[in-house]
GUTORMI-500242 format. One record per residue: residue in three letters; x, y, z of N, C-alpha, C, O in turn. Coordinates in steps of 0.05 Angstrom, whole numbers, plus 5000, padded with zeros to 4 digits. Layout:
N
ALAXYZXYZXYZXYZ
...
END
This chain:
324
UNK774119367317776219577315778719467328778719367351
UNK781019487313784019437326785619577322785919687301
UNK786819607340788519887353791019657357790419497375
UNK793519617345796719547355797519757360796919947345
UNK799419777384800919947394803619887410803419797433
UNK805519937400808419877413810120197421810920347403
UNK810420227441811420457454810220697448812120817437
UNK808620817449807220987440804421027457802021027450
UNK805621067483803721087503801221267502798821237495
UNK802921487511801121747502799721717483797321687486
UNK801021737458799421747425797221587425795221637412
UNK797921297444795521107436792721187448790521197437
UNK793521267475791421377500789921607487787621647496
UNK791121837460790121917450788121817436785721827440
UNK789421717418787621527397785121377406783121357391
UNK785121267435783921097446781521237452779221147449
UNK782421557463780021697472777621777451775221787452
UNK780421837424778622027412776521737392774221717386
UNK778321627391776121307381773621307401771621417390
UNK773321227425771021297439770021547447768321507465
UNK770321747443768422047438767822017414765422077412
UNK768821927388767521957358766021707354765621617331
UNK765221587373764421307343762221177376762521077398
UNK759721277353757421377385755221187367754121017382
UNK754521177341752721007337753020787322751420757302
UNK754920577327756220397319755620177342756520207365
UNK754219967337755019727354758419567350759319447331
UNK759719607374761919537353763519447381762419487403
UNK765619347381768619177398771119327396772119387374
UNK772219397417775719527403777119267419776219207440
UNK779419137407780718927414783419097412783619207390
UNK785219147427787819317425790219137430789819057453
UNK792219037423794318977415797619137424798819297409
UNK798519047453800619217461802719047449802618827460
UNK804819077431806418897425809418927447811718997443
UNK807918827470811218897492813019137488815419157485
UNK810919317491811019597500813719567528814219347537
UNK815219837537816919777554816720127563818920197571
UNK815120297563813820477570810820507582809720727584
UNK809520247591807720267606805020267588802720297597
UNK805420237570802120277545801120087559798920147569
UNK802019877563799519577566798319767598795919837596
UNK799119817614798319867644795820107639793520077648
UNK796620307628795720567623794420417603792720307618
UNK793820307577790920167566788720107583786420197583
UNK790319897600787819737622787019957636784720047633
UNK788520057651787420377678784720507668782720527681
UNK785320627630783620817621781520767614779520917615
UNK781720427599779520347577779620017586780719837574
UNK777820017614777019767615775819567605776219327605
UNK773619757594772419637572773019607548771519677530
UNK775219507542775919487516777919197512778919187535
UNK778619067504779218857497782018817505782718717484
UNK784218837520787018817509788618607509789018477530
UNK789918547484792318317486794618477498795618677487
UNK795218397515799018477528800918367519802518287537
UNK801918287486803618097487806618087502807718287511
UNK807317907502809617937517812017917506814117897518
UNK811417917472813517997451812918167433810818277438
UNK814518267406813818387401813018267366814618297347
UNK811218167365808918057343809318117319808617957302
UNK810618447310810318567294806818737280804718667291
UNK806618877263804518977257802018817245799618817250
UNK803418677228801618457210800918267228798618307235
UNK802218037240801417887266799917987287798217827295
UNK800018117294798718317314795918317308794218177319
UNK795718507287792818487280791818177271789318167271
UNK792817977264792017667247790117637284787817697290
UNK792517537300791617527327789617577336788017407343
UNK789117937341785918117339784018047331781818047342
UNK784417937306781717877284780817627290778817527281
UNK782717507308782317177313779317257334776917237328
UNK780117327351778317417372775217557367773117527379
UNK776117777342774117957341771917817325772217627310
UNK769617947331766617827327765117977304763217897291
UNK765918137303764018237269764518207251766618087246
UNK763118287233761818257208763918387191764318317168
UNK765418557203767818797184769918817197769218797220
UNK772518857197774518947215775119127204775319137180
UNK775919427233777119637223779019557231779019407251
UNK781519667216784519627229785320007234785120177216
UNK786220057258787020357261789620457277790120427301
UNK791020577256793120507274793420717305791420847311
UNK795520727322795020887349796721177345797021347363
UNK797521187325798521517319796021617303796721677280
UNK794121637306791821707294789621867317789221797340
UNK788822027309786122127320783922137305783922267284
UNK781722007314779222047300778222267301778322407322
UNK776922357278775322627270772622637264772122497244
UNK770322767275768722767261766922547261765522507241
UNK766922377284765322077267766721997256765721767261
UNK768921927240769621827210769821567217769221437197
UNK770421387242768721117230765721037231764820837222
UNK764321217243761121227231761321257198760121117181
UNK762721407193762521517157763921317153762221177143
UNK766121157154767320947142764820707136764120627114
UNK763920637157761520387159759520497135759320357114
UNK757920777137756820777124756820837096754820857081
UNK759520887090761020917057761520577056762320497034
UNK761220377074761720167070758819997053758419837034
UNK757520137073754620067068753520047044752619857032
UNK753920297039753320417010754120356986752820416966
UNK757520166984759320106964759919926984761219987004
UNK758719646979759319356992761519176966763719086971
UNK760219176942762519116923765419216922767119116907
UNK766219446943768519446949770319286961772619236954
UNK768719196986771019017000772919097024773319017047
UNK773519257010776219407028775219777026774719907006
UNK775419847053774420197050776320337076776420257099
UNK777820597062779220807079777621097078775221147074
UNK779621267084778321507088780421697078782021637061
UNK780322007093782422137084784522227107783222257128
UNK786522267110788922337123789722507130790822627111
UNK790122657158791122957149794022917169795222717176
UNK794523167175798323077194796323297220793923337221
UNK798123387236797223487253796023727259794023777273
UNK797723897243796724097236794024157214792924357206
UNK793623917211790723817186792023947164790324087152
UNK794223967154794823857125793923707116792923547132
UNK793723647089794223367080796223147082798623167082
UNK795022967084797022717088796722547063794622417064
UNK797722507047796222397024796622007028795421837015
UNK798421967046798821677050796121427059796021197065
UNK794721587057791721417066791521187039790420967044
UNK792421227013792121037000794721066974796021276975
UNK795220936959797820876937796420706923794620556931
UNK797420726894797420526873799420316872801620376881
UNK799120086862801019896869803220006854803520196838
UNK805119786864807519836857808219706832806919506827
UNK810319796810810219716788813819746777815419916785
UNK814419516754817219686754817919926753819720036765
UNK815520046729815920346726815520506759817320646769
UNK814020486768814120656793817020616806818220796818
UNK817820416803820220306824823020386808825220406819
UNK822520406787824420636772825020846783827220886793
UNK823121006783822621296778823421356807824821546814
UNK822321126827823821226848826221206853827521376864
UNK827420976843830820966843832521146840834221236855
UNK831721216809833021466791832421726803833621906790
UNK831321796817830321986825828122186815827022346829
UNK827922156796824422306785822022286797820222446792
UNK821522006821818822146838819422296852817522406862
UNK821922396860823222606879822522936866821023106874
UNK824022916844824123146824821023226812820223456815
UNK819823056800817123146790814222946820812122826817
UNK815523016836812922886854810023036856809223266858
UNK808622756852805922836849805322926824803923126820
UNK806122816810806222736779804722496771805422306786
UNK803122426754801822186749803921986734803621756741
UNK805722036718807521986694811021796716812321586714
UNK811022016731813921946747813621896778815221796794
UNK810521996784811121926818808021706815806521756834
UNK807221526800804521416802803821196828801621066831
UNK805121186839804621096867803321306884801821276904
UNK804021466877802521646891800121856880799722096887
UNK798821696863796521746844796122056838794222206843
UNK798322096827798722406811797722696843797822726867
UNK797022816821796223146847794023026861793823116884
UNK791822786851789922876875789022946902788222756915
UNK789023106911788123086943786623016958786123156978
UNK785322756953783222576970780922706973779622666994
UNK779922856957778623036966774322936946772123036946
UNK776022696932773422636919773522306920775722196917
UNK771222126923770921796931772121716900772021806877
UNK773421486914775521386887776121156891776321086915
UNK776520976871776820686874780420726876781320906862
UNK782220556892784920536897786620276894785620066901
UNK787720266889788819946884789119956916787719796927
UNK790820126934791920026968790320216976789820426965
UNK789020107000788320267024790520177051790919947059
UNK792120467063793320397081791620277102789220287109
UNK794120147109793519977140793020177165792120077186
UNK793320367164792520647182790020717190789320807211
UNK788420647164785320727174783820567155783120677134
UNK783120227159783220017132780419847145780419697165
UNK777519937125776019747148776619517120777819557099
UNK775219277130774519047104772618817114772418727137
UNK771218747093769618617109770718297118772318177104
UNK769818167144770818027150770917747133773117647131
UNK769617667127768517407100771317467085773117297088
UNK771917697070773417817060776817717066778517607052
UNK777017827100779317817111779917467104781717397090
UNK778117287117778517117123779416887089780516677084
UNK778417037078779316827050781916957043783016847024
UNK783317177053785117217042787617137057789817147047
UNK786817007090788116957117788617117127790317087144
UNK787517367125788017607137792117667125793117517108
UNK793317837136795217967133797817667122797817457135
UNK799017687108801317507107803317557126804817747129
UNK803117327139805417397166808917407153810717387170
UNK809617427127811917457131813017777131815217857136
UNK811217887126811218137134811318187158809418107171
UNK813818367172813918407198812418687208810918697228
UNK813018907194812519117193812819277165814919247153
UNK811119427153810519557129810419277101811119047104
UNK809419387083808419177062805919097067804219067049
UNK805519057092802918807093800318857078799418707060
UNK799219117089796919247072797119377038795419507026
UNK799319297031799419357006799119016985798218956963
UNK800618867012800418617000797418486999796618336981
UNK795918567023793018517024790518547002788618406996
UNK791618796995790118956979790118816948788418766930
UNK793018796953793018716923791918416914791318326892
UNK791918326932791217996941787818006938786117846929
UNK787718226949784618276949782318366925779918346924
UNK784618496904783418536880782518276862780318226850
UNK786018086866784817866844782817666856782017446846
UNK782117786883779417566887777417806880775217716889
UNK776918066870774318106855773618406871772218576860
UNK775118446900775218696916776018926899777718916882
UNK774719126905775019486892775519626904773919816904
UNK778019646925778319806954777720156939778820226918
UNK776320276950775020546959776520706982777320627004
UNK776820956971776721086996774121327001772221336984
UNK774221477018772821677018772721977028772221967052
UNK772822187022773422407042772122467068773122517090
UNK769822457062767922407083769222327114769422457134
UNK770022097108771521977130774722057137776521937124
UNK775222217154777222387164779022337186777922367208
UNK781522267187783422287213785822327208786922337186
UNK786522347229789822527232791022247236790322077252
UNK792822227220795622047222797822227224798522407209
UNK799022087253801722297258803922097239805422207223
UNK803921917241805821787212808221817228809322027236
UNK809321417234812221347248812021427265813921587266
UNK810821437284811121567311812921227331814521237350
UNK812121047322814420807332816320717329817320527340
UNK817520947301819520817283820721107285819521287273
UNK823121167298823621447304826221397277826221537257
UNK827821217282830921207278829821227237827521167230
UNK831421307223830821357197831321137180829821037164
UNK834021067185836320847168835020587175834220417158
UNK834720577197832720317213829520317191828720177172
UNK828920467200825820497182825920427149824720247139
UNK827420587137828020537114828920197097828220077076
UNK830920137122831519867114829319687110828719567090
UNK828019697137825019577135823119577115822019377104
UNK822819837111821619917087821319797054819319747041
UNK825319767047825819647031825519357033824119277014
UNK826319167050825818937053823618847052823118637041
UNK821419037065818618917056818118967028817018797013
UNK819019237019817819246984819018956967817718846949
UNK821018886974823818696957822118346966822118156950
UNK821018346992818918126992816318166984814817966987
UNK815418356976812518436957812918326941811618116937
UNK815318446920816318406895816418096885816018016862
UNK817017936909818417726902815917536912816017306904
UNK814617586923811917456932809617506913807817336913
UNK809217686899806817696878808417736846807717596827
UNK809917886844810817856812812517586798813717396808
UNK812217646774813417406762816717366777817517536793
UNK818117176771820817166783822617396769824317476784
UNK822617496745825417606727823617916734825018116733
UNK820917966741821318216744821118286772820218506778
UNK822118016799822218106816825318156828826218286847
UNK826317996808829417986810831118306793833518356790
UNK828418466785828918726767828918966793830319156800
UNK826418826802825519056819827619076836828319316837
UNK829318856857830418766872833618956866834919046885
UNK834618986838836919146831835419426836836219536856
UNK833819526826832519716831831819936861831420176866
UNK831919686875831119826905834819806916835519966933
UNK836219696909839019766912840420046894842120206903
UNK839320046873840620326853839620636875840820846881
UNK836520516882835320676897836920716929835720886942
UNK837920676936839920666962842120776952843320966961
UNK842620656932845920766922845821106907847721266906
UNK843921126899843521386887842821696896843421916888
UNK840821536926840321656942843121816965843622036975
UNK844421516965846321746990847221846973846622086976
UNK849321796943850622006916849522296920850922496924
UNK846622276916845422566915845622776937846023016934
UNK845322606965845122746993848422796997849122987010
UNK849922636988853022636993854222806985856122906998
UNK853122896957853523136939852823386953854623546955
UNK850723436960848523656967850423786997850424017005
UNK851923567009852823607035855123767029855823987036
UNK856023577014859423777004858223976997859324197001
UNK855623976985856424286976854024516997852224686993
UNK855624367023854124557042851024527051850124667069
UNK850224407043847624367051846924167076846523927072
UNK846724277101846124117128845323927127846523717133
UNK841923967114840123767121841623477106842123267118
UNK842323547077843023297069846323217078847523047064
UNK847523307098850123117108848322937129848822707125
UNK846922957144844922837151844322567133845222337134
UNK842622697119842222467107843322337088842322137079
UNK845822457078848222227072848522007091847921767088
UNK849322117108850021807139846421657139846221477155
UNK845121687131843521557140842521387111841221187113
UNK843021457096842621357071845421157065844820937054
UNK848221187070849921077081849520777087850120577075
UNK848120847114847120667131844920467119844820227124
UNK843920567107841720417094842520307063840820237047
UNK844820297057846620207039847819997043848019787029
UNK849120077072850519877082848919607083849619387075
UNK846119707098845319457103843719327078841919177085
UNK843919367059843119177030842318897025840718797010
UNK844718777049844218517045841918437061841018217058
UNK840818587077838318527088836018457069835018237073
UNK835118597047832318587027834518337011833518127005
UNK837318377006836918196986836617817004835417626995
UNK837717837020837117647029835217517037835017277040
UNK832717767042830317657046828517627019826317537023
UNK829217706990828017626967829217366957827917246939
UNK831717236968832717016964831816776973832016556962
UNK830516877002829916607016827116536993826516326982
UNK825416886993822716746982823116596948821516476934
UNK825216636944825616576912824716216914823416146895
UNK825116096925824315826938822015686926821715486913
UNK820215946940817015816934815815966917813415996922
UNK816616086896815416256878814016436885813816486909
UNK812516586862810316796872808116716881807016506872
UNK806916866900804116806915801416866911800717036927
UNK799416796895797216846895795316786906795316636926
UNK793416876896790516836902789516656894789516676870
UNK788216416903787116226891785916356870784816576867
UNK786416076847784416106819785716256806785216176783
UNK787916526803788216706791790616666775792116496785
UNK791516766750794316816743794817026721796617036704
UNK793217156725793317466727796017656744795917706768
UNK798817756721801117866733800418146739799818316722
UNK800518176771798818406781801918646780802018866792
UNK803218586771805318826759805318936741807119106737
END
């Protein structure tokens, strides 16, 4: 089990606890990952949970490195990856292992998601990304008809996790896989700093023969960004990792499609909120400036789909199968 955590003291110490009160008949390792925390997580880790594994790095690794690191160390047969805004429920990595058990031709196995108040969280898993999805978000129709199969399919229409289902992504939030698995794929692609990685995994993971699953059974609370407060910041990130997805697994002309696409999507976005503001509406003068901001910074994704334009798209050994 690996737990990264960067400033998020509290949340993690939660996480940490409720990981050891739920997960009672499992032989198992937690290896935890402070990425130069500056709120005391690494100190308050060691104090609470001696027994537990911790790297202190003394930089900050990012998400994907972080865990590569962990897995270097760790000794079993499967790695869960979990993130530290999470609470375990119920057992649910007892029920993860043993939905693993049960469906080993999967590969890759999550669970279901809820927010704090145990809503639903539906982000526990996504369908890959595709031009059409990356449309629809641009233009704004996964906004307008969300949770639609047709206009929001990244987000695999109304379902509510509520029945076992094969997924193209299992988030990196609550992601076991088996280790054989990890290791042919190199675990996480480190050019991923933060967000992308587990979508890039996943998909990496299909054309070697993996059927990532999730299950309801297996249950936890993801408080979702709890390290990533600032919006415009997050977002940028966000895009830059989708714009090096794009450009790392699809052909070149439809990554150079997608790439106008996640810019229309910035530019359309503040238009709409910019609009909504003039005409009085709070929340979105708000997020005009922040959509703004995340405009501004553009040249960030495109620059980073430029560098990868270099070395072409990346696969999976053996494969040439266009996973778009």
């Amino acid at each position: 089990m690996i737990v990264v955590s960067y400033n998020t003291r509290e949340i993690t110490l939660e996480c940490l606890r409720s990981l050891r009160d739920e997960t009672q008949s499992l032989d198992h390792e937690v290896i935890v990952v402070d990425n130069a925390s500056h709120d005391g997580s690494a100190e308050a880790i060691a104090r609470d949970f001696p027994e537990y594994d911790l790297i202190a790095s003394t930089a900050n690794l990012g998400f994907g490195a972080a865990n590569n690191l962990a897995a270097e160390r760790a000794r079993g047969e499967r790695l869960l990856l979990l993130n530290p805004d999470t609470v375990v429920l119920d057992h649910a990595v007892d029920r993860v292992v043993q939905f693993a058990d049960r469906v080993p031709s999967a590969g890759i196995w999550g669970g279901r998601t809820l927010f704090a108040d145990r809503s639903l969280n539906r982000s526990s898993c996504w369908g890959a990304p595709t031009l059409w999805s990356t449309f629809c978000i641009a233009t704004g129709l996964t906004s307008v008809f969300r949770h639609t199969r047709l206009f929001d399919p990244e987000s695999l229409g109304p379902w509510p996790r509520d029945t076992e289902r094969e997924v193209d992504i299992v988030v990196g939030c609550f992601l076991l896989i088996d280790r054989e698995l990890w290791n042919r794929l190199e675990g996480f692609d480190p050019l991923y700093f933060m967000y992308g990685e587990d979508a890039d995994l996943c998909i990496r993971a299909r054309e070697l023969g993996a059927r990532p699953r999730i299950s309801p059974e297996a249950t936890i609370v993801h408080l979702a960004g709890a390290s990533e407060p600032v919006r415009a910041g997050k977002m940028i990130r966000l895009i830059t990792a989708k714009a090096q997805m794009y450009t790392r697994l699809w052909s070149p002309w439809k990554a150079r499609l997608g790439v106008v696409l996640l810019d229309l999507w910035a530019l359309s976005r503040r238009g709409a909120h910019g609009l909504l503001g003039a005409l009085g509406r709070t929340s979105s003068k708000k997020a005009s400036q922040d959509w703004k901001d995340v405009w501004d910074g553009r040249e960030g994704w495109r620059s980073a789909a430029r560098a990868l334009r270099r070395t072409g798209p990346r696969r999976a050994a053996g494969t040439t199968e266009d996973p778009a």
